[in-house]
C-alpha positions as CSV (number, residue, x, y, z in Angstrom):
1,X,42.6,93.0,51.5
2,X,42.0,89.7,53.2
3,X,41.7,86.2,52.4
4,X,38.5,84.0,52.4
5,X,37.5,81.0,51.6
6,X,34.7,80.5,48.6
7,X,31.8,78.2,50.3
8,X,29.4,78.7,47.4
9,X,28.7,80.3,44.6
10,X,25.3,81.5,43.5
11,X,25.0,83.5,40.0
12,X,27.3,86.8,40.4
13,X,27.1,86.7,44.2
14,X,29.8,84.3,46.7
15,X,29.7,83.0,49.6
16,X,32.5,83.9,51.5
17,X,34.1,82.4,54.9
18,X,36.9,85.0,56.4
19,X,39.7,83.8,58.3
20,X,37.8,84.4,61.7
21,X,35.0,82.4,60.5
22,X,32.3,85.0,59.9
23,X,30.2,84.7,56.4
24,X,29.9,87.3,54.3
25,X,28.3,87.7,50.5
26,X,30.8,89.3,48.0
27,X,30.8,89.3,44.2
28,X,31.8,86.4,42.5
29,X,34.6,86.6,40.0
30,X,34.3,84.4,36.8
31,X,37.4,82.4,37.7
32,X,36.4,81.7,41.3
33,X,35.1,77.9,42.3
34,X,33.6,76.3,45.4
35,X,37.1,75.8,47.9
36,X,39.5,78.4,46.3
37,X,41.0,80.9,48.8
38,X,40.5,84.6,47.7
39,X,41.0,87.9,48.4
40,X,38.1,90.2,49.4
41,X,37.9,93.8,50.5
42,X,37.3,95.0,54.0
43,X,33.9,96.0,53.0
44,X,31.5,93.0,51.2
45,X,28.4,94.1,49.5
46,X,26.1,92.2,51.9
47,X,25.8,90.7,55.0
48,X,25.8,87.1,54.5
49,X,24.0,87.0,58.2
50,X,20.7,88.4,56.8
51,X,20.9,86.0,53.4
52,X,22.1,82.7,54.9
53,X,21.0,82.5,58.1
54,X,20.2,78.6,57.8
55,X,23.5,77.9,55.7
56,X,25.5,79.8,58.6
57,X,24.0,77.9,61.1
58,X,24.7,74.2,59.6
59,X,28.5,75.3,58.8
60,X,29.0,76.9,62.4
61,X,28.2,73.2,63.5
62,X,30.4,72.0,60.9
63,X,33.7,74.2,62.2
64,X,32.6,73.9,65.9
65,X,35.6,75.0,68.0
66,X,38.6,74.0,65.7
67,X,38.3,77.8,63.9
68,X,37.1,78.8,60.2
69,X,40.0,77.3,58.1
70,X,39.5,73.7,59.8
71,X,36.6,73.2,56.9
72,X,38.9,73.8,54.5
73,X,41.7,72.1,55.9
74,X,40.6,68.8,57.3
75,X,41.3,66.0,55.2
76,X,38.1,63.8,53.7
77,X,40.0,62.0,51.1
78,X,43.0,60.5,50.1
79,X,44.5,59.2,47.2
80,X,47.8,57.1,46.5
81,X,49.6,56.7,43.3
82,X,52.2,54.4,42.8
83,X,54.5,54.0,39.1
84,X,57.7,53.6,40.8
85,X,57.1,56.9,42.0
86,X,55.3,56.2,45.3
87,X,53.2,58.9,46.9
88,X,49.8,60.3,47.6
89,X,47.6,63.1,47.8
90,X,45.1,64.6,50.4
91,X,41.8,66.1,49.6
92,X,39.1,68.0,51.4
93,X,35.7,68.0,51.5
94,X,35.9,70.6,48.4
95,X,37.4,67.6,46.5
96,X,41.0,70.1,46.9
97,X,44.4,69.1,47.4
98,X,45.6,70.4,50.5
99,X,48.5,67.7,51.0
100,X,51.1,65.5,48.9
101,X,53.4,63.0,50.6
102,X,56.2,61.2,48.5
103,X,57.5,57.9,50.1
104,X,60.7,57.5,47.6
105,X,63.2,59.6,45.8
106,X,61.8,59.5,43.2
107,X,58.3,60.6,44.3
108,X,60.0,63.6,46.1
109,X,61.7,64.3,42.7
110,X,58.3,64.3,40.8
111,X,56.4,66.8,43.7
112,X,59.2,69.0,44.2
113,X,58.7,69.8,40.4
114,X,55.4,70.5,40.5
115,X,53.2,72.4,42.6
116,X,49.1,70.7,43.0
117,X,48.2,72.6,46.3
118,X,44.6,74.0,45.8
119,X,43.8,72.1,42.6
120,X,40.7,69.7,42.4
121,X,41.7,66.5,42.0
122,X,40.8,65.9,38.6
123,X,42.8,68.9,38.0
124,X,45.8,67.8,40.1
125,X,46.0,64.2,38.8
126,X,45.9,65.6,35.1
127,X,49.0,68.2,36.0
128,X,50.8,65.6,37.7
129,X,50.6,63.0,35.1
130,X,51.4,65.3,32.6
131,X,54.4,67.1,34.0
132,X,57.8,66.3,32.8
133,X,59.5,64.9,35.6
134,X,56.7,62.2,35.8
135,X,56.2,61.4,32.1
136,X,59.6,58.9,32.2
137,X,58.6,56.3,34.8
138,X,55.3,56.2,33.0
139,X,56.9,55.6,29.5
140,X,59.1,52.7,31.0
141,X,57.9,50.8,34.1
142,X,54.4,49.4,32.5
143,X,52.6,49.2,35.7
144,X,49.8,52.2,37.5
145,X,48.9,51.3,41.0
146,X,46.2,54.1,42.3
147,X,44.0,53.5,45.7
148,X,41.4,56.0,47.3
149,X,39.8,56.1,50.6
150,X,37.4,58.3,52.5
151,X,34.7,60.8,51.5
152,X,32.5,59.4,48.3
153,X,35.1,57.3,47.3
154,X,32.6,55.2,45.9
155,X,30.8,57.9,44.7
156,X,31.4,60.7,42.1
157,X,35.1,61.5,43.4
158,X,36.1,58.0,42.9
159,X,34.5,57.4,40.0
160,X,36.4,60.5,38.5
161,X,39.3,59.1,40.2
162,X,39.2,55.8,38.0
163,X,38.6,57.5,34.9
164,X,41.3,59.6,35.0
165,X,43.5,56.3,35.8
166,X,42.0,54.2,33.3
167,X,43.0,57.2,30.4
168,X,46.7,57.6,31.8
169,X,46.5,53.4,31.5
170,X,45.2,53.8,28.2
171,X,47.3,56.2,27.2
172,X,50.8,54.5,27.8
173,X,50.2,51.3,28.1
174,X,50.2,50.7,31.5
175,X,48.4,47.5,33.6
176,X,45.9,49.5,35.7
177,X,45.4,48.2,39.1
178,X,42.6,50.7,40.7
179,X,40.9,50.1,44.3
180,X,39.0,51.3,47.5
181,X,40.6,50.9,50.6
182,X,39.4,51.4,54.3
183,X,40.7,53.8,56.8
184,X,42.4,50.8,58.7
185,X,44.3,50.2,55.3
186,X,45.6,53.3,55.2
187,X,47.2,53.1,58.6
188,X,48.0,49.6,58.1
189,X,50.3,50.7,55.0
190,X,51.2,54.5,56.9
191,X,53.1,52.5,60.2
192,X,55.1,50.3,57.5
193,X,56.0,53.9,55.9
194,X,54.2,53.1,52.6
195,X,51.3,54.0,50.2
196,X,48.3,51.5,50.8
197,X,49.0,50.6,46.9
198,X,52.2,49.2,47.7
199,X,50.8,47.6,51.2
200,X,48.0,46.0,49.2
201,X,50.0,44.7,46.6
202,X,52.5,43.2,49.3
203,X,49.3,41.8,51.2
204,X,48.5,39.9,47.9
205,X,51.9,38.5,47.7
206,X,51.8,37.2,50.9
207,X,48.9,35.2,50.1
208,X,51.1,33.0,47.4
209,X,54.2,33.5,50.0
210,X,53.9,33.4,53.4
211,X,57.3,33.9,54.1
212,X,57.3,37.4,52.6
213,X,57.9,40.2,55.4
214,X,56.7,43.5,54.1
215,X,59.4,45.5,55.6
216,X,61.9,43.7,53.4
217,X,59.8,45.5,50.3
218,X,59.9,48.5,51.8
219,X,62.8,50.2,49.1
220,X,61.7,47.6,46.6
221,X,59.9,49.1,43.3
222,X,56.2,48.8,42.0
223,X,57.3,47.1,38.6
224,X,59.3,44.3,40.6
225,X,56.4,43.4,43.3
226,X,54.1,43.1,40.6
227,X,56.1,40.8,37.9
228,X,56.9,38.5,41.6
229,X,53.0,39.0,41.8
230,X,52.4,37.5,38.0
231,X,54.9,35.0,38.1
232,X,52.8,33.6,41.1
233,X,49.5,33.6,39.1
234,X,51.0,31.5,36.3
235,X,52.4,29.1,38.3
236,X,48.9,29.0,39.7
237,X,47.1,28.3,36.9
238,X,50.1,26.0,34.9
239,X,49.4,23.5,38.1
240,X,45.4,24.1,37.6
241,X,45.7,23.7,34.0
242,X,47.7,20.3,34.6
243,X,45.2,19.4,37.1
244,X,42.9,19.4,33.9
245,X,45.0,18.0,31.5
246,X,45.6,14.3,34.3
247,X,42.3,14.2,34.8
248,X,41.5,14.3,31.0
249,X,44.4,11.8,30.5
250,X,42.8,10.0,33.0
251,X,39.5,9.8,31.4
252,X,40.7,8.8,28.2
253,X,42.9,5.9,29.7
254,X,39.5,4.5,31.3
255,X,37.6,5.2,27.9
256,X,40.1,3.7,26.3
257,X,40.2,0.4,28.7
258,X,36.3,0.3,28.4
259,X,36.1,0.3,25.0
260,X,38.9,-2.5,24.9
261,X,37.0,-4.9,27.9
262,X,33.8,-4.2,25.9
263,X,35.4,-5.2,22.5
264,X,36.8,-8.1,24.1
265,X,33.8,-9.5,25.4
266,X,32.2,-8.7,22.0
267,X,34.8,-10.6,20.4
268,X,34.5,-13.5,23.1
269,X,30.6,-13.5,22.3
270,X,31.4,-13.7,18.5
271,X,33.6,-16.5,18.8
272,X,31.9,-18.3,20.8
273,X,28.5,-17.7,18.5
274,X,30.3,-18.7,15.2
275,X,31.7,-21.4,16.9
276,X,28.4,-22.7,17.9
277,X,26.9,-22.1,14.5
278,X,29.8,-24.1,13.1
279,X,28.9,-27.5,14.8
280,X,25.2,-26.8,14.3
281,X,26.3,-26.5,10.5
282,X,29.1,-30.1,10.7
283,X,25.7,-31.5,12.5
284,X,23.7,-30.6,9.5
285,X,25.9,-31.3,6.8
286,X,26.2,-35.0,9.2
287,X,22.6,-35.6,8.9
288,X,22.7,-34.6,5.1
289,X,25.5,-37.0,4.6
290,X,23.8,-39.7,6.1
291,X,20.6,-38.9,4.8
292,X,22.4,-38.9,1.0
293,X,24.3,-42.0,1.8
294,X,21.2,-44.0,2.7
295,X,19.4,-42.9,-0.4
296,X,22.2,-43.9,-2.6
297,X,22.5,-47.1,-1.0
298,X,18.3,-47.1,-1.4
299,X,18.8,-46.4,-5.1
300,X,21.7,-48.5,-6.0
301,X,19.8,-51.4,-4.2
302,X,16.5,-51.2,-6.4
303,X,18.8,-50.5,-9.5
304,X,20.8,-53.7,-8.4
305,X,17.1,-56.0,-8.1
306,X,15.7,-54.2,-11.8
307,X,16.1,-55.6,-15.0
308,X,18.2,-54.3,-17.9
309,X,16.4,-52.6,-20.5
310,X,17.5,-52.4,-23.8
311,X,16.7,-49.2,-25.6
312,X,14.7,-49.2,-29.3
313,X,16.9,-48.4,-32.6
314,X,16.0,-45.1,-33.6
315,X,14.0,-44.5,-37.2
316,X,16.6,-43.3,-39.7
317,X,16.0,-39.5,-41.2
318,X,14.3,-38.4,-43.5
319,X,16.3,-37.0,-46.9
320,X,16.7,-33.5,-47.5
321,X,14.3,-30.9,-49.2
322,X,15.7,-29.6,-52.0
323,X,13.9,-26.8,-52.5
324,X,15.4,-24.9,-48.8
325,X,19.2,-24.1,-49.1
326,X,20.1,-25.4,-45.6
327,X,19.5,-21.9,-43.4
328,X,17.0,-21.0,-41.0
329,X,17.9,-17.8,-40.4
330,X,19.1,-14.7,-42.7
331,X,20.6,-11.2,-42.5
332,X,18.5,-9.8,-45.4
333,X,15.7,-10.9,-47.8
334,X,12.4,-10.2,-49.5
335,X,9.4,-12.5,-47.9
């Protein structure tokens, strides 16, 4: 028996590279996938030569000089988690784990636990979220920090990636903070001795702070870096928020002054309007006073140059009709 390495999978049929890098065609077993390493007998049913000939040719350029395993062993993709537990995992082009670093105790506690070698990374994320000794720090610490970098990260692995992250978020409660980084991240955050979560989370700080030396965070947890992180954002938008709230205070104060010099001069222009009417009134009420006094003193003058006149007795009345009893009006009656 040897081992190979399952390049693709067609129906009942596998494509097969052996440790030397030669190709063959075997049968496929139902639980094999594209990147597992298998056993195969001595013998395949097929040359994959006469079959593959093209597919051969583009992985022989592929492998070039660095032998058969190289394809499966080369890293394409990387992915850092960080809870408190701080560590990450590498992937190859067959979207397989084929390395996991820890960068605490903690982290080494969780991997030592469990073993994700060979797993896709779906796979491997779901095992390692799930296990026992990593269940605790996500009950309790409240914060998810995951990162990926290289092959399609922006594609279907990464997308898969955040999914994954977003349900474990989901899941417990956790504030997801879920990113791309570049390869000179990644060795950025690697010569301080630290996932590039925990790099780019110091970065930010560092932004508010720039006093802050990563090196000094280097032992310090996820949960405290990102409640220093938050405190910094709310002082931030307390002083933008007071910012607002003078210049509205501001606004109102001219508003207010406005409205006061503009009633003012309202007032001044009432004033001085009433005021004006009032002596055109005293002026009127002059020239009726004068006018009133001159016709008096006409009138008493011509009553002064008249003679009396004495007035003529009046007839006496007439006696009373006795047939009337003294009414002109009744409440009731026949006519």
């Amino acid at each position: 028996m040897k081992t190979a390495i399952v390049i693709k999978i067609n129906g009942n049929s596998a494509v097969v590279m052996k440790t030397g890098g030669e190709f063959v065609t075997v049968r496929a077993k139902q639980d094999w996938s594209e990147g597992d390493i298998v056993s195969i007998t001595d013998k395949p049913e097929n040359n994959f030569r006469a079959l593959y000939a093209a597919a051969a040719c583009l992985v022989a350029v592929l492998i070039g000089v660095f032998g058969g395993y190289n394809l499966y062993s080369t890293e394409t993709a990387l992915v850092s988690i960080d809870v408190n537990p701080s560590m990450e995992i590498g992937l190859n082009r067959f979207n397989r784990v084929i390395s996991t670093t820890y960068y605490n105790i903690e982290g080494e506690k969780v991997l030592s636990s469990i073993d994700l070698q060979g797993k896709k990374c779906d796979a491997a994320l779901a095992a390692l979220f799930q296990s026992k000794a990593f269940k605790p720090y996500l009950e309790n610490n409240g914060y998810l920090d995951i990162v990926f970098s290289g092959r399609d990260a922006k594609g279907a692995i990464g997308e898969q990636i955040e999914q994954r992250a977003e349900s474990i978020a989901g899941d417990y409660g956790l504030h997801l903070n879920c990113q791309h980084a570049d390869a000179d991240i990644i060795a950025a955050a690697h010569e301080y001795g630290m996932t590039p979560g925990r790099y780019l989370a110091l970065k930010e700080l560092q932004e508010f702070d720039p006093t802050v030396k990563i090196g000094d965070y280097h032992s310090c947890g996820l949960g405290s870096i990102r409640k220093e992180l938050e405190m910094h954002h709310q002082n931030q938008n307390g002083n933008q928020g007071d910012h607002g709230t003078a210049q509205g205070q501001g606004g109102h104060e001219a508003e207010h002054s406005a409205q006061g010099e503009a009633g003012h001069e309202a007032e001044h222009a009432s004033g001085g309007t009433a005021a004006h009417e009032s002596e055109q009134e005293h002026a009127t009420e002059g020239q009726a006073g004068s006018t009133g006094h001159e016709a008096e003193h006409a009138s008493g003058g011509t009553a002064a140059h008249e003679p009396e006149h004495t007035p003529a007795p009046k007839p006496a009345p007439a006696p009373a009709n006795p047939s009337h009893d003294g009414g002109s009006s009744h409440s009731s009656g026949h006519h």
